[in-house]
KOLVEXZA-61081 format. One line per field, with one value per residue: residue number from 1; x, y, z of N, C-alpha, C in turn. Coordinates in steps of 0.2 Angstrom, whole numbers, plus 5000, padded with zeros to 4 digits. Each point is the difference from the previous one (the first is absolute). Layout:
N
num: (NUM:...) $
n_xx: (X:...) $
n_yy: (Y:...) $
n_zz: (Z:...) $
ca_xx: (X:...) $
ca_yy: (Y:...) $
ca_zz: (Z:...) $
c_xx: (X:...) $
c_yy: (Y:...) $
c_zz: (Z:...) $
//
This chain:
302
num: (1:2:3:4:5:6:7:8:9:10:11:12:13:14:15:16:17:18:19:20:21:22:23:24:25:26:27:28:29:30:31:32:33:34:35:36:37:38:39:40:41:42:43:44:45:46:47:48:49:50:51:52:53:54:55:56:57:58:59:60:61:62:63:64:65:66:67:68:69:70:71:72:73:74:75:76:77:78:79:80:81:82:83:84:85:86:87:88:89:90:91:92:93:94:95:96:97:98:99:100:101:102:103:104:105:106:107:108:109:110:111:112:113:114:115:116:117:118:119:120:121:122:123:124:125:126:127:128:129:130:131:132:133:134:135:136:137:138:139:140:141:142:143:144:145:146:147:148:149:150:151:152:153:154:155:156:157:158:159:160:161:162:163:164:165:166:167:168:169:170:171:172:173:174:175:176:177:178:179:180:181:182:183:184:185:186:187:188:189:190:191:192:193:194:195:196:197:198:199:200:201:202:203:204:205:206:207:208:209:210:211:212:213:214:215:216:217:218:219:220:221:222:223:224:225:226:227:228:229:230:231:232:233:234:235:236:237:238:239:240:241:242:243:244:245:246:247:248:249:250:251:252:253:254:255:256:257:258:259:260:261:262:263:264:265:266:267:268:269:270:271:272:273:274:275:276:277:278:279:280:281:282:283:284:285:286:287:288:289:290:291:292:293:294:295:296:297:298:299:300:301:302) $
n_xx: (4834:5005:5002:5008:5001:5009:4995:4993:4998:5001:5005:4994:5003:4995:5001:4993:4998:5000:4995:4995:5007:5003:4996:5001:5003:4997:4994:5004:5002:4996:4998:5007:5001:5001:5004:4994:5003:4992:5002:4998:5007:5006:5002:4994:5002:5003:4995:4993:5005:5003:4993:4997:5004:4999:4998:4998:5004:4992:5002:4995:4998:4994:5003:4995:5002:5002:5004:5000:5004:4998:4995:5000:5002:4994:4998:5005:5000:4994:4997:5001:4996:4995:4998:4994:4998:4994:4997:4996:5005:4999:5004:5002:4999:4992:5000:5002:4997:4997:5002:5002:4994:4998:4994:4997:4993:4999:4992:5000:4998:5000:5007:4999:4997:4999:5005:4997:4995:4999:5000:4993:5000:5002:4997:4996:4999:5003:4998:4993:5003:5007:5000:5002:5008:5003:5000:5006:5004:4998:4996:5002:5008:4994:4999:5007:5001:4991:4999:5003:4998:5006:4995:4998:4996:5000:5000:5002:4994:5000:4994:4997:5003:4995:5004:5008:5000:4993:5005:4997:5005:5001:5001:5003:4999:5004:5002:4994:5003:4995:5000:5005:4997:4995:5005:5005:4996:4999:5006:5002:4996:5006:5006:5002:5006:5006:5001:5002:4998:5004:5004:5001:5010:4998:4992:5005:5007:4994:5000:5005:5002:4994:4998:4997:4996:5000:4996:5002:5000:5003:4996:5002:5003:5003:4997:4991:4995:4991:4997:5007:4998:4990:4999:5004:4995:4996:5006:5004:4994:5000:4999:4996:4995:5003:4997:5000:4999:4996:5004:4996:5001:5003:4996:5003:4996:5007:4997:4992:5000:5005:4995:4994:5003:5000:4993:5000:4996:5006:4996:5000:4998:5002:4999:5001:4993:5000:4993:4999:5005:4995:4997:5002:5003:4994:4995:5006:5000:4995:5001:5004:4995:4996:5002:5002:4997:4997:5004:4998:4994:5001:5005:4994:5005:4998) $
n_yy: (4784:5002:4993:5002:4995:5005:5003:4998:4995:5005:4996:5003:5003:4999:5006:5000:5001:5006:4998:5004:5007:4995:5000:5004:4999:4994:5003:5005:5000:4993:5005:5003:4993:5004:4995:4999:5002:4998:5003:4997:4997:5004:4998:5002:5004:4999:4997:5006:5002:4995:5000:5006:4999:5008:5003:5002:5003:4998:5003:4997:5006:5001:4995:4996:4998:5004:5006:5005:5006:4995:5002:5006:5000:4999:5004:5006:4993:5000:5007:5001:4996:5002:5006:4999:5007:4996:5006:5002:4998:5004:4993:5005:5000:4998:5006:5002:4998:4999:5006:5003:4997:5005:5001:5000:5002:5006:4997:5006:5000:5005:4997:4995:4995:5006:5004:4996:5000:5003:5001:4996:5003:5004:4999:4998:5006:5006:4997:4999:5005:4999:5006:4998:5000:4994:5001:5005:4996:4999:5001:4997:4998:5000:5000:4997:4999:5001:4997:4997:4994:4999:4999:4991:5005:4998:5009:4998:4998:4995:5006:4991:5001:5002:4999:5006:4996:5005:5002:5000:5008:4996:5008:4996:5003:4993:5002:5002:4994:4998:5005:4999:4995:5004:5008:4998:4999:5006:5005:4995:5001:5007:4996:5002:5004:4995:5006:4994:5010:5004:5005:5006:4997:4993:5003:5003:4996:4998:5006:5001:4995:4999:5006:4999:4996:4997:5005:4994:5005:4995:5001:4993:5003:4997:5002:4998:5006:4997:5004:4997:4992:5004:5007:4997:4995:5007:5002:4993:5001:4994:5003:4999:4998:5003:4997:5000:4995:5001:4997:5000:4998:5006:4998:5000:5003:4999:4993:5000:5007:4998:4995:5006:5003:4992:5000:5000:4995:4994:4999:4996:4999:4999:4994:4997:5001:4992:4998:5006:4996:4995:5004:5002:4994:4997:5003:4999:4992:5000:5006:4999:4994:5005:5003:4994:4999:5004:4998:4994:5000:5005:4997:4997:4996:5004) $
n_zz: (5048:4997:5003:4998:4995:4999:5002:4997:5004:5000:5007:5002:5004:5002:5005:5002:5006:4998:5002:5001:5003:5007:5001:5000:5005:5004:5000:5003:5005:4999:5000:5003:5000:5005:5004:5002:5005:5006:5006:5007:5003:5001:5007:5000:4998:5004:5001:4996:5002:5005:5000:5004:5001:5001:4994:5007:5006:5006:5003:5003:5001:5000:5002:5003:5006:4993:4999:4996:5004:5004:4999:4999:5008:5000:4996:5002:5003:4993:4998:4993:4999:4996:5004:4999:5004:5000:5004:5004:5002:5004:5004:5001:5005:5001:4997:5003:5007:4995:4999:5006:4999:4994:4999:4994:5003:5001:5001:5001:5003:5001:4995:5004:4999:4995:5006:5004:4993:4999:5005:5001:4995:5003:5008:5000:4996:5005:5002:4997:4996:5003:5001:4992:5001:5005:5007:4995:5002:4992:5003:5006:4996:4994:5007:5004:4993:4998:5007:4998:4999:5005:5002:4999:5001:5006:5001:4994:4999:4997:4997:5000:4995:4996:4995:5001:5006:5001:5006:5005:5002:5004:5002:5001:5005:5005:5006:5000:5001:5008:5002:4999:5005:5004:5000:5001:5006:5003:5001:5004:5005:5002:5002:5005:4995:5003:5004:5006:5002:5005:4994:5002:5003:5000:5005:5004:5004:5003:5003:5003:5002:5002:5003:5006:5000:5005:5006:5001:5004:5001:5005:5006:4995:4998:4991:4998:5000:4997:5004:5003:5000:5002:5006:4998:4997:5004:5000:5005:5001:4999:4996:5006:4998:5003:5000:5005:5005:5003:5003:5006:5005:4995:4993:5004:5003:5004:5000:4998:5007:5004:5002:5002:5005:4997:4996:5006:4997:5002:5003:5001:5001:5006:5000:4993:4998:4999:5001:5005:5002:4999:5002:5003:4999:5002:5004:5003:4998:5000:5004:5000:4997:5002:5005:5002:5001:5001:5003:5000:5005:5004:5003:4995:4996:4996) $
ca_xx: (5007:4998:5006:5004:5002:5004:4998:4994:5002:5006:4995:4999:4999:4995:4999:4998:4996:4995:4998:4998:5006:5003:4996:5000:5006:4999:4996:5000:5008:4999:4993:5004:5003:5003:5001:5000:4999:4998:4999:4999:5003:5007:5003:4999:5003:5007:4999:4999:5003:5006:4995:4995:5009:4998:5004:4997:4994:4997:5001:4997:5004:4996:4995:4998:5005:5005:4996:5001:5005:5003:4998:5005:5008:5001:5000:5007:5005:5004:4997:5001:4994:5001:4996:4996:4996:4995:4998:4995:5003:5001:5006:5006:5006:4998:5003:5005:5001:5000:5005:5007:5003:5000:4993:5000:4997:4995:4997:4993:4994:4999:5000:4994:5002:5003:5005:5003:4999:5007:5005:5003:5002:5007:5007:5000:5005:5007:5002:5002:5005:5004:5002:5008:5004:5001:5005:5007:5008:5003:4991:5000:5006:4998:4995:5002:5002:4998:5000:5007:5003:5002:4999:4991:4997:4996:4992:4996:4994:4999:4994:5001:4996:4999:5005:4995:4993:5003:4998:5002:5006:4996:5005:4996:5006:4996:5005:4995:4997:4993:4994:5006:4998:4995:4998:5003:4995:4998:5004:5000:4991:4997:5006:5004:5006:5001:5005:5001:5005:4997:5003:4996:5005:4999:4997:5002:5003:4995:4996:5004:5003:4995:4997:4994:4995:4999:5004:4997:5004:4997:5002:5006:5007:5007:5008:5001:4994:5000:4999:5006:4999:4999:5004:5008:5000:4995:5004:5006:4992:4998:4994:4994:4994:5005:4992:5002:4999:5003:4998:5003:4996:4998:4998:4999:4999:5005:5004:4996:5002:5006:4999:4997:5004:5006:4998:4997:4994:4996:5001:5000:4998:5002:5002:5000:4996:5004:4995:5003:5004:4999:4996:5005:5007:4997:5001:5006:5003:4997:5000:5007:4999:4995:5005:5006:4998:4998:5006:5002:4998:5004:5009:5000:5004:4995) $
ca_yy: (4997:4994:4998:4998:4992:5000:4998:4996:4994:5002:4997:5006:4999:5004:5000:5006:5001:5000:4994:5003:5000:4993:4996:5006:5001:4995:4999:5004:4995:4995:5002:5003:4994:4997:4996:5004:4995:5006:4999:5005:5002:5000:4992:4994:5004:5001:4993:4996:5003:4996:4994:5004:5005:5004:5005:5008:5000:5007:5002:5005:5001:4995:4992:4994:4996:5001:5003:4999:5001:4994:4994:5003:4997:4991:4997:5002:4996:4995:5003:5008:5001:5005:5000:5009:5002:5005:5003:5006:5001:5007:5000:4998:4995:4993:4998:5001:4993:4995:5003:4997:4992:4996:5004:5002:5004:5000:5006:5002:4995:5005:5002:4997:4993:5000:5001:4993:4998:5003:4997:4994:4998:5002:4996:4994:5000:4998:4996:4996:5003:5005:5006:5002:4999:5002:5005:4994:5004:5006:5008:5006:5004:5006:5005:5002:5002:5005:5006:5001:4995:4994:4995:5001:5000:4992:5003:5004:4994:5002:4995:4996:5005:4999:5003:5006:5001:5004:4998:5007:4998:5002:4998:4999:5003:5000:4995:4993:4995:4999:5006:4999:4994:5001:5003:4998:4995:5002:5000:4994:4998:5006:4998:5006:4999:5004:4999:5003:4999:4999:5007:5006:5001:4997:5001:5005:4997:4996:5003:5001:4993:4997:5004:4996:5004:5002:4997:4998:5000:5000:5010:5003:4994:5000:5007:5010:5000:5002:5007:5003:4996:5000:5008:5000:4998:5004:5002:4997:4995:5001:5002:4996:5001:4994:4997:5001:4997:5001:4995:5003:4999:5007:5009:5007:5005:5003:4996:4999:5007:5000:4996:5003:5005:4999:4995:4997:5000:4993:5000:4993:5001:4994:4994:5001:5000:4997:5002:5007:5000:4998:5006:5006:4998:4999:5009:5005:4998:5000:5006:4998:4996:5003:5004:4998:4995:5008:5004:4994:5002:5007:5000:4994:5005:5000) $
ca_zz: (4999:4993:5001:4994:5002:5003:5007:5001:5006:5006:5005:5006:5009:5001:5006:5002:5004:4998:4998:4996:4994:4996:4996:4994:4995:4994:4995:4995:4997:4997:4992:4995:4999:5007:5005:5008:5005:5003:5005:5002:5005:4999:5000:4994:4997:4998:5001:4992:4995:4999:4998:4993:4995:4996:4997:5000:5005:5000:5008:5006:5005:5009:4999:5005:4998:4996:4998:4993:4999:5002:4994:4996:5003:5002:4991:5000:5002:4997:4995:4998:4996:5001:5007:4999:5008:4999:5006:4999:5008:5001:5004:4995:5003:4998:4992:4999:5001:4995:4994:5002:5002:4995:4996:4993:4997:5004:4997:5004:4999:4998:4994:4996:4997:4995:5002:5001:4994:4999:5004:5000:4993:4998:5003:4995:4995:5002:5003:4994:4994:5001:4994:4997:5002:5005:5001:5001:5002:4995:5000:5007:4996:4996:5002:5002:4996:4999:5007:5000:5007:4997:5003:4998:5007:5000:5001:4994:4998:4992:4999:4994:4996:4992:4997:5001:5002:5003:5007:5007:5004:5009:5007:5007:5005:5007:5003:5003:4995:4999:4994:4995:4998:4997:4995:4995:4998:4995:4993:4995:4997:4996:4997:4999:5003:5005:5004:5005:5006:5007:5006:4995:4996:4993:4994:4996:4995:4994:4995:4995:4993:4998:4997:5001:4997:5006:5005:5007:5008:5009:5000:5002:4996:5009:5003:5001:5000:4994:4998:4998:4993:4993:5000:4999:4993:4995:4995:4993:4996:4991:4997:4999:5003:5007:5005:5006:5005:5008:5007:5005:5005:5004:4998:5000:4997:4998:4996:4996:4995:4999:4994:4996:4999:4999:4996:5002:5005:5002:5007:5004:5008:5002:4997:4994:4997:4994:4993:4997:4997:4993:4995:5001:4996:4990:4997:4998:4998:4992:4997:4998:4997:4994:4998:4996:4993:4997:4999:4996:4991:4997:4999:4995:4995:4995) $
c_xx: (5000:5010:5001:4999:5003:4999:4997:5002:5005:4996:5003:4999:4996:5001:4997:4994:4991:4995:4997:5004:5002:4994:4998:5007:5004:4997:5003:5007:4997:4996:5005:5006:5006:4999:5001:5000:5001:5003:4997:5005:5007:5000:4996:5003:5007:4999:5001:5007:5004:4998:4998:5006:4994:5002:4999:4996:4997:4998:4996:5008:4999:4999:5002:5010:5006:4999:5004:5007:5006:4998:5008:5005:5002:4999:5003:5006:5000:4997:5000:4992:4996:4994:4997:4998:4994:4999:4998:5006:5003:5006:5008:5005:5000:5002:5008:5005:4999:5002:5006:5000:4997:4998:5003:4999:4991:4993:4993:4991:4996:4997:4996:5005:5004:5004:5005:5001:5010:5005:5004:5000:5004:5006:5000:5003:5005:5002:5001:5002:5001:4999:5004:4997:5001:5006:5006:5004:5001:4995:5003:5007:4998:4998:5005:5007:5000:5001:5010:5004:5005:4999:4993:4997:4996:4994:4997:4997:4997:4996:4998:4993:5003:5005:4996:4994:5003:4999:5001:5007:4998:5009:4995:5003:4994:5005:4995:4999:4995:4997:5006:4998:4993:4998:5006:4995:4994:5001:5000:4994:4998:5004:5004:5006:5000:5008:4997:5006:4998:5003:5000:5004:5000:4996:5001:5002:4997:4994:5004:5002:4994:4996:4992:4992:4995:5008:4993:5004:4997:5003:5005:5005:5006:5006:4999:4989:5001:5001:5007:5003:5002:5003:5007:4998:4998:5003:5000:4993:5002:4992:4997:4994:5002:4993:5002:4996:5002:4997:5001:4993:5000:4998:4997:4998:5007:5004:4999:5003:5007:5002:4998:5008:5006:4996:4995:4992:4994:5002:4999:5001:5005:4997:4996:4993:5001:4994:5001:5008:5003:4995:5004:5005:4997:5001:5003:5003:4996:4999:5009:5001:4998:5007:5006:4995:4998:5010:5003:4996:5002:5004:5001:4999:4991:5000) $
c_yy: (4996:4999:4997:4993:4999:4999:4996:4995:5002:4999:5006:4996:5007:4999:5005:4997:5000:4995:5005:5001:4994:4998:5004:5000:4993:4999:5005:4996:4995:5001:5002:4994:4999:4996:5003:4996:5007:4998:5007:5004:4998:4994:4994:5004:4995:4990:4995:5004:4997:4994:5003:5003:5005:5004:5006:4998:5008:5000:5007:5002:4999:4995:4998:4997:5001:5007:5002:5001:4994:4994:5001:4998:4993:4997:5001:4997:4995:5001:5007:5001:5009:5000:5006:4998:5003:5000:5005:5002:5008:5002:5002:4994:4994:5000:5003:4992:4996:5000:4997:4992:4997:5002:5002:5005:5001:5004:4999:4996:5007:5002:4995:4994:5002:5002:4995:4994:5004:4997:4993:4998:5004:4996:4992:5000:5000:4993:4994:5001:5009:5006:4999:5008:5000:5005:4995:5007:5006:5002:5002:5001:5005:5004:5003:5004:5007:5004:5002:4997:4997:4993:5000:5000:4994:5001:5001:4998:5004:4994:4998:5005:4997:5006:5005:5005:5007:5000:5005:4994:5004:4998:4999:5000:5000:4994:4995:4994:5001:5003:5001:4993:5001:5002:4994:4993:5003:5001:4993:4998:5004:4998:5007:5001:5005:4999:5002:4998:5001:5006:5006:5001:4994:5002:5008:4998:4995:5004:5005:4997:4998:5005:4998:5005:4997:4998:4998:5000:5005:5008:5003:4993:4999:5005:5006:4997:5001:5007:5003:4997:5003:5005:4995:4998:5005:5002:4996:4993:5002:5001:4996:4999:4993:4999:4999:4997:5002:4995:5002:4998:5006:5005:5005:5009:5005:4995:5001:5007:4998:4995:5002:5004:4997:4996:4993:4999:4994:4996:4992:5000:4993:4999:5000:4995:4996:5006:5006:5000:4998:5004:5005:5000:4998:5005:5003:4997:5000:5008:5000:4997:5004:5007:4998:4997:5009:5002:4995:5004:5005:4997:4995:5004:4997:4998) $
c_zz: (4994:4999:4992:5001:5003:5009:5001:5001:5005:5006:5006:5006:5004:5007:5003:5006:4999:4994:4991:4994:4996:4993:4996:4994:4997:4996:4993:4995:4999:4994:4995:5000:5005:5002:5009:5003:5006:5008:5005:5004:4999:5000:4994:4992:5000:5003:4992:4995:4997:4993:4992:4996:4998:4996:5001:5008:4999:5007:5004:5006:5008:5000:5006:5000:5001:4997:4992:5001:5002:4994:4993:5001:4998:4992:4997:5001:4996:4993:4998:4997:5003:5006:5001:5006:4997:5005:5003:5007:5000:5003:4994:5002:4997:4990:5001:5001:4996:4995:5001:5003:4992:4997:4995:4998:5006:4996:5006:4998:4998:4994:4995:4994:4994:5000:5002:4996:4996:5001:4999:4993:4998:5005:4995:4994:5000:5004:4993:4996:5003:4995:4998:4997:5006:5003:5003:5003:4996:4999:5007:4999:4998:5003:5004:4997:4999:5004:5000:5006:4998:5005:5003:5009:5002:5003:4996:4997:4991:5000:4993:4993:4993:4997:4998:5004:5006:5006:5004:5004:5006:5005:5007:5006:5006:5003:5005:4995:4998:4992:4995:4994:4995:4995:4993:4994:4995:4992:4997:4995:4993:4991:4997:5004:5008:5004:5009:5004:5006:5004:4993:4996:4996:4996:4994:4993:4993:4997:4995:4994:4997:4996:5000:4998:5007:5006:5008:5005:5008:5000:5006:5002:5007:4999:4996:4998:4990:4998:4999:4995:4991:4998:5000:4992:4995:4994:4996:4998:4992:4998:4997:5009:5006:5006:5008:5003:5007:5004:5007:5005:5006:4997:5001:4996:4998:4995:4993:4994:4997:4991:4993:4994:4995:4996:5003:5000:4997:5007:5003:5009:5001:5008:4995:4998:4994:4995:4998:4999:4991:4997:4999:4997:4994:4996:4998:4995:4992:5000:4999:4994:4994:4998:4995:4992:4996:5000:4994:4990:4997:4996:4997:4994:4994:4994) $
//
């Protein structure tokens, strides 16, 4: 971990259980010029906060007490600072829950310190010096602009980016909050634009206007299934390499072929897996990434 100045003194709230981890990961955050402050159990988590003012908590998701997803509610009532979930926990529910009562950003203990190291010097820099250009009113006009709107969607989320810089458009189409919530959490992390909706005929109508280079949607919608979805767009798709996401908590072997049949074939099981759902959508999102930047160098005049 080797933190910009920009971070270094920045004061962490460390909550984690296990005696072992904690004391590992203060050491590692105070060798690199953090200020930690360590507990073992939610309720003393959300006891020293008020006191400790933090810039950055880091939250086990089982703890004695109080546990991370509650921790996250209650730090939420009178702070936006950012709030990673490290944790080895298996339950989606347990991260989905935390997402939705606040969470930042979550990483597996799995993936090892350097990972987490990441993370919190990147939340910290955004927290301490914003990206300029920030995103104003007249970058999500532009975009709506572009798609030929005359009026700016208030689903439409435009992520904060360096002039010029090249991004993935993702339709996102699922009328369950919950996994609507999650997956949109991830895009943000990922900082990439997007739109959601929640029935097959808006997201018709937005991958039309938008022309996305991914779409995420639950696979049976309230007023028609994906597979008559895509079979009504086949034709009128613009040409280009359009990435497909399927959600469904029934794949099936006739749903799978049907999918297969119409360009399909990334799968998400539900209830929704935050970690394989941020791999899966990483994936697609930097093989998206590497297609447009290769269509970008073509079409750059010499």
């Amino acid at each position: 971990m080797t933190p910009t100045p920009k971070t270094t003194s920045a004061k962490i709230l460390v909550a984690e259980d296990a005696a072992d981890l904690r004391e590992a990961l203060v050491d590692i955050l105070e060798e690199n010029d953090y200020i930690v402050k360590a507990v073992h159990d939610g309720y003393e988590a959300v006891t020293i906060f008020p006191e400790f003012k933090p810039d950055l908590a880091i939250l086990d998701m089982r703890m004695p007490m109080m546990n991370g997803s509650d921790v996250c509610a209650v730090i939420r009532q009178t702070s936006d600072i950012p709030i990673i979930m490290f944790t080895s926990a298996d339950d989606v529910a347990e991260v989905n829950g935390a997402i939705i009562n606040g969470a930042t950003d979550f990483v597996l203990k799995t993936t090892g310190f350097d990972e987490l190291a990441s993370r919190i010097e990147s939340h910290l820099l955004k927290q301490r010096e914003p990206l300029k250009p920030s995103v104003t009113s007249s970058d999500v006009t532009d975009v709506a602009v572009e798609a030929g709107l005359d009026e700016i969607p208030r689903n439409l989320h435009i992520a904060t980016s360096a002039p010029n810089a090249i991004k993935t458009f993702t339709v996102l189409i699922d009328p369950d909050i919950e996994s609507r919530t999650l997956i949109s959490s991830i895009l943000r992390r990922l900082n990439q634009d997007f739109i959601e909706v929640d029935s097959a005929g808006e997201g018709i109508a937005a991958i039309q206007d938008y022309n996305p280079d991914l779409v995420v949607t639950e696979w049976s919608l309230p007023d028609m299934d994906t597979f008559k979805m895509f079979s009504s767009l086949r034709r009128g798709l613009k040409a280009k390499n359009l990435t497909r996401i399927i959600m469904s908590d029934r794949l099936s072997p006739e749903t799978q072929r049907k999918s297969n049949f119409v360009g399909i074939n990334n799968f998400l099981e539900k209830p929704l897996d935050a970690g394989k759902a941020e791999i899966l959508i990483g994936d697609c999102v930097k093989r998206a990434l590497r297609d447009l930047r290769r269509t970008a160098a073509m079409t750059a005049p010499h």
